[in-house]
N, C-alpha and C positions, 0 to 999 in steps of 0.2 A: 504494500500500500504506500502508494505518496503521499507526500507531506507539499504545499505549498511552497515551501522554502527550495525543497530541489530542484524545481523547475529555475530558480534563478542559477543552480551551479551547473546546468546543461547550457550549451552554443545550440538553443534552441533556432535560430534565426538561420545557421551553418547547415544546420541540420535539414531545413527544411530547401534552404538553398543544394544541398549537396542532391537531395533526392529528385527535385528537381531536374538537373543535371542528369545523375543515374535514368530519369525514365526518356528523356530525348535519346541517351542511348542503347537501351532497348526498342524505344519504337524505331531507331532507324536501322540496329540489329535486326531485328524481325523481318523488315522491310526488303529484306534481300540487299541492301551494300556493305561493301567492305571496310575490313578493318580500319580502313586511316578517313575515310571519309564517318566513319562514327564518331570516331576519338576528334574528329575535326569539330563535327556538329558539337561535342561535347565540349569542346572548350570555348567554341563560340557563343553556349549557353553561360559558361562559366565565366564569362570574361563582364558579359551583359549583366550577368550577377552581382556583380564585384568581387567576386572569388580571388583572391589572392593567386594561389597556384590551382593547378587540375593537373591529376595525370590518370591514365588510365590503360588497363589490361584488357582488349579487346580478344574474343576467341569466337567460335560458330557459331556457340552455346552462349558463353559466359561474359561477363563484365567486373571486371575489380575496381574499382574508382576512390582516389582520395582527393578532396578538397581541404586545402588550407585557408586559413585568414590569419596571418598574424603568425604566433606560436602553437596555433590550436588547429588540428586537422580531425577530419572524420574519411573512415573508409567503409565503403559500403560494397557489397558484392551482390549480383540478380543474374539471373539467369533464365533465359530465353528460350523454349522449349520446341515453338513453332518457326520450324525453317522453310523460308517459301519467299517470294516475291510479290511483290504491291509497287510499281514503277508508279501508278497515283499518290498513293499515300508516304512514296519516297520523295516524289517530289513537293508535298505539300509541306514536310517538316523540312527539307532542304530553306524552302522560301521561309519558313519560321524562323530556321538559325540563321540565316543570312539576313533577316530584315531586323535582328534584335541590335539593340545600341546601350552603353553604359545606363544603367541606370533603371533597368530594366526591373520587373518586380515578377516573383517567385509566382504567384497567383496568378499576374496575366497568360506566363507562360503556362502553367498548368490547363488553365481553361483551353487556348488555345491547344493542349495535347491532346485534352478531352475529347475538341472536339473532331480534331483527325485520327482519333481512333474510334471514333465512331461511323466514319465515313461508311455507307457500306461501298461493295464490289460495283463497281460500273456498267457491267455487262454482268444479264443471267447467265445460267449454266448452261443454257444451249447454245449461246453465244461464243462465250467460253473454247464450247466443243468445236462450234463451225469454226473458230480460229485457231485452232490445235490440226484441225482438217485440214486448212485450206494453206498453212504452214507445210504439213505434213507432202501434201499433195503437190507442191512446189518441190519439198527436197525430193517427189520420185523420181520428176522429171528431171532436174539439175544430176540427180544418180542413174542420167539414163536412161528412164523410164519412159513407156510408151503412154498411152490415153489409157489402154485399160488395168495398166499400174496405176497410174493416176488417180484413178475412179477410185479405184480399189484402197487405194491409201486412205483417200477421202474418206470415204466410207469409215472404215475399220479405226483410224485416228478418233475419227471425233467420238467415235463411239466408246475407244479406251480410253479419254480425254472426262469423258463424260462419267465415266464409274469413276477415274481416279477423283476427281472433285467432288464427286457424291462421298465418296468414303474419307477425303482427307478434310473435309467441311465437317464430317462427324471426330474427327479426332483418331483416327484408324494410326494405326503403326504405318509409318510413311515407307520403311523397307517392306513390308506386307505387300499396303497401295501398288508399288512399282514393278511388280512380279505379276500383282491380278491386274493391274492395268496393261502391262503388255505380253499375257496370255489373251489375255479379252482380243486385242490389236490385230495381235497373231493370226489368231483362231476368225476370225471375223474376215478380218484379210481369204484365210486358206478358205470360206463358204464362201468368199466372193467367187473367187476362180472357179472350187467346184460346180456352181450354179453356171455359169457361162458355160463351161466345158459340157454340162446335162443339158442346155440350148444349144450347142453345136458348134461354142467358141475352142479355141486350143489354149486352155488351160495351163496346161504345161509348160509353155514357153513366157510365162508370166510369174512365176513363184518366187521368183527372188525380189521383186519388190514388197515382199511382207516385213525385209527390214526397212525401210522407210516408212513404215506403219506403228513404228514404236518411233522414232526420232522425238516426238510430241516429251519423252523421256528423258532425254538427254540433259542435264544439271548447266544449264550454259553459265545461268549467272553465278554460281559455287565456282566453276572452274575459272573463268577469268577474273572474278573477284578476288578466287586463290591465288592464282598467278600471278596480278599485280599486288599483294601482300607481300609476295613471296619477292618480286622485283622490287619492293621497299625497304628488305630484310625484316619482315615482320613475320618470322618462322613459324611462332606460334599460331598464328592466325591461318596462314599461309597453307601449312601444312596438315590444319583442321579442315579445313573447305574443299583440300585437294583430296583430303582421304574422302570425306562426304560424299563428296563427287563421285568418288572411285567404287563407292558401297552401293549408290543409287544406278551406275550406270551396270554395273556386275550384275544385280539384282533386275535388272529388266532384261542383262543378256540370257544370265541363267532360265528364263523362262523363255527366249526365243530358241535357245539351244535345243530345250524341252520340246519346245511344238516342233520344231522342225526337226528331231530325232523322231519322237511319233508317227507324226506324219510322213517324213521324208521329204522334205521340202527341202531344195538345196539353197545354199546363201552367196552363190558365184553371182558379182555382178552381172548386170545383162550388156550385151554388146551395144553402142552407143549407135543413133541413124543417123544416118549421113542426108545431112539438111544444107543448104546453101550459107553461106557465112554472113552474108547481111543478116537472112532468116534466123539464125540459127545466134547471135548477139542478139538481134533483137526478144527473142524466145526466154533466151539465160535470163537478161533484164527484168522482163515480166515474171518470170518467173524468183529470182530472186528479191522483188520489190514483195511479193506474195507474200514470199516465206520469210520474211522479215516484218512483214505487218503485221502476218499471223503472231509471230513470236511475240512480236511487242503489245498488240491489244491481248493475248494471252496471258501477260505479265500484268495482266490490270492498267494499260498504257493508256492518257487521254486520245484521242487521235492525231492534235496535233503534233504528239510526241512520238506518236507510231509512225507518220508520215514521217516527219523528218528521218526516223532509224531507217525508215526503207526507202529512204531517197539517199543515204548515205550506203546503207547495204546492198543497193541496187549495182551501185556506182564501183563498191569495191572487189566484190563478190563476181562481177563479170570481169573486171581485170584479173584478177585470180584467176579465174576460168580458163584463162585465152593466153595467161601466161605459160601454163598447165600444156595447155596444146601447142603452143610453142617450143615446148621440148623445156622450159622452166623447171626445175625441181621443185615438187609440190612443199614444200616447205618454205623456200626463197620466195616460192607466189604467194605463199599465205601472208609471211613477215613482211612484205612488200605491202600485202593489200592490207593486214592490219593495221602497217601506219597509214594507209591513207584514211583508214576510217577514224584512226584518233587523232588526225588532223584535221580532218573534215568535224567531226565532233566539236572540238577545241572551237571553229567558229561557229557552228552549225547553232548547238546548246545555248549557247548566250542570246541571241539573237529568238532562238523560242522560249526563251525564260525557264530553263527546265535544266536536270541537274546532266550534266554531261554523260554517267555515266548507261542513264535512261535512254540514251541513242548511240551509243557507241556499246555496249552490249549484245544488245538486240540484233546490230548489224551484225557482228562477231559471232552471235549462233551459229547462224549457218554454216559457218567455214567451221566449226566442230566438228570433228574426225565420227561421228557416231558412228558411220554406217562401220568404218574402219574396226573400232570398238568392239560391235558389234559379232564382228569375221572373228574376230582374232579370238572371243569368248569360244563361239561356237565351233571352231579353229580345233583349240585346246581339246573341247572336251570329245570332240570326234576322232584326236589323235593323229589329224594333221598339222603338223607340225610346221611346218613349210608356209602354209598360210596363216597358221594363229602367228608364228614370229615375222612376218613379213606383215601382216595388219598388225600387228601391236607396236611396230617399231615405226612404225608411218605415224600411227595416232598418236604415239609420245612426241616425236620427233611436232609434227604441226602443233602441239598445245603448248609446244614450247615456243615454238616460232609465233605463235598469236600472242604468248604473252611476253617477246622480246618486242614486237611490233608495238604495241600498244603501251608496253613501258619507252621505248624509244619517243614514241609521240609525244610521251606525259613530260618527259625531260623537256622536252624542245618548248614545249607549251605551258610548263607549269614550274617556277622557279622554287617550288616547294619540292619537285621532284630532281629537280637538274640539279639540287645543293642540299645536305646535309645540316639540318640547322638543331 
């Protein structure tokens, strides 16, 4: 039981300043960004405060945080259980901590957190699904894929899109989610073909686009988020998002291995069609502005903020493409086209008021090695050797090169990254 008198030997006023501080960085924790843009947010809270010092222990999960005034500090720890992506409600706390100025009061900031977490999702869940689809259905094509892969992706995407949301909006075990969201994908995908093949289509020659029907899977913003942690030397952080990654993408491949050991569905890329070259840029184009709009209204994106990621991923993703066929090493075209996307960013973001990494993410999905991933799972457990080690050394080799690209940008663009301070 307290006594009146104690309350006067607590830094009541720190206290409620520090928590303050702690919840802006969990709500942008949660939010799907990385380690140094939290700790960023956070001390931009903290400064608005009057907080003397701030420092802070950023991880996937976790936050350690102490504030100082004077001789007198408080440390405070929280932990974030929901990992996922909200590119609206990232950007709404971005403009929070960037519009706050000395002087600022604990209260107002609080309401204001209130009320962006209470925002709901922007899009329903069929919405949701048709943009996981219509993502998905762009990477069949860009993998090669004919119309009735395409279709087929369509289809089978938004529908494993649409369980994983239904189950992860309940609270489901999110490595669970990612196994029954791309059996569902899988399996959905293999009734399409069956059904055409019992109408009189050739089924057969169509199977291997069922991995593009999981891609809707693949961790984009955990891996680049990782990756520029880790180009920060923020280990800790770094090397949580990248294991994450690594647990969510396993976990979807182990269940495409499944269907297609069942079944017998083979995972050999399909032979690419020979289309005329004007046709054929113009085609990549559309189709990677697609699958970057999908990704980004996916991520809970306003629109103006998905236009922009797919007018930037449109842009960089066909250069990649065509450097590729060029005889390029698919690695030097990735690091090539990743900095152009975080150059293009660097002016793009300012100019739509919205946080940079909400369009240069989004662009950067697509060049994700999934389908690579993917091989090299299925690779393994079928005991071909030859191609699990030849996809897995492609898909390391490109996640490194996207995230040499995009920390190369950040240096040239942001004098927080070019200098050690």
């Amino acid at each position: 039981m307290t006594t009146p008198d104690e309350h006067a030997l607590e830094p009541v006023e720190l206290i409620r300043q520090s928590g303050t501080v702690l919840r802006m960085g969990t709500a942008m924790l949660s939010s799907g960004t990385g380690s140094y843009r939290v700790k960023t947010a956070m001390q931009q809270v903290a400064t608005a405060l009057g907080i003397d010092r701030h420092h802070a222990h950023v991880t996937l999960t976790e936050i350690t945080a102490t504030s100082h005034r004077g001789r007198i500090f408080r440390t405070e720890v929280a932990e974030v259980r929901s990992v996922g992506v909200n590119a609206h409600r990232l950007g709404e706390l971005t403009n929070l901590a960037n519009g706050l100025r000395p002087g600022a009061r604990a209260d107002d900031v609080l309401r204001e957190l209130d009320r962006i977490d209470a925002l709901p999702p922007l899009y329903p869940a069929w919405a949701n699904a048709l943009f996981a689809a219509v993502a998905c259905g762009a990477f069949a094509y860009l993998n090669d894929g004919g119309l009735v892969e395409v279709l087929g992706v369509f289809l089978a995407a938004g529908l494993g899109q649409l369980v994983r949301r239904w189950l992860l909006h309940r609270r489901a075990n999110q490595i669970g989610v990612t196994m029954l969201a791309a059996a569902v994908s899988s399996l959905a995908y293999l009734a399409f073909v069956l059904v055409l093949d019992a109408v009189g289509g050739s089924g057969a020659t169509h199977e291997a686009g069922f991995i593009s029907a999981v891609l809707f899977l693949v961790p984009g913003f955990p891996l680049v988020t990782g990756a520029l942690d880790l180009a920060k030397l923020d280990l800790s952080a770094g090397v949580a998002r990248i294991t994450y990654a690594a647990l969510i993408l396993t976990s979807a491949a182990v269940s495409v291995w499944a269907v297609s050991w069942l079944t017998g569905l083979e995972t050999d890329p399909s032979p690419a069609a020979e289309v005329p070259l004007v046709l054929e840029v113009a085609l990549r184009t559309l189709a990677s502005a697609l699958g970057v709009l999908g990704f980004a209204l996916m991520f809970n994106s306003p629109w103006r903020m998905a236009l922009g990621a797919a007018a930037i991923g449109a842009v960089a993703n066909v250069l990649r493409l065509q450097l590729v066929d060029g005889g390029v090493a698919v690695q030097a075209a990735t690091m090539l086209a990743t900095l152009v996307v975080g150059l293009m960013a660097a002016w793009v973001a300012p100019r739509l008021r919205v946080p940079r990494i909400t369009v240069s993410v989004p662009a950067v999905v697509i060049m994700v090695p999934g389908a690579a991933v993917y091989r090299a799972v299925v690779g393994l457990n079928n005991g071909d050797v030859d191609v699990a080690v030849a996809a897995g050394i492609q898909a390391v080799f490109v996640v490194v090169s996207i995230a040499v690209g995009l920390a190369v940008a950040r240096m040239l663009t942001d004098r927080a990254w070019a200098f050690e301070r």
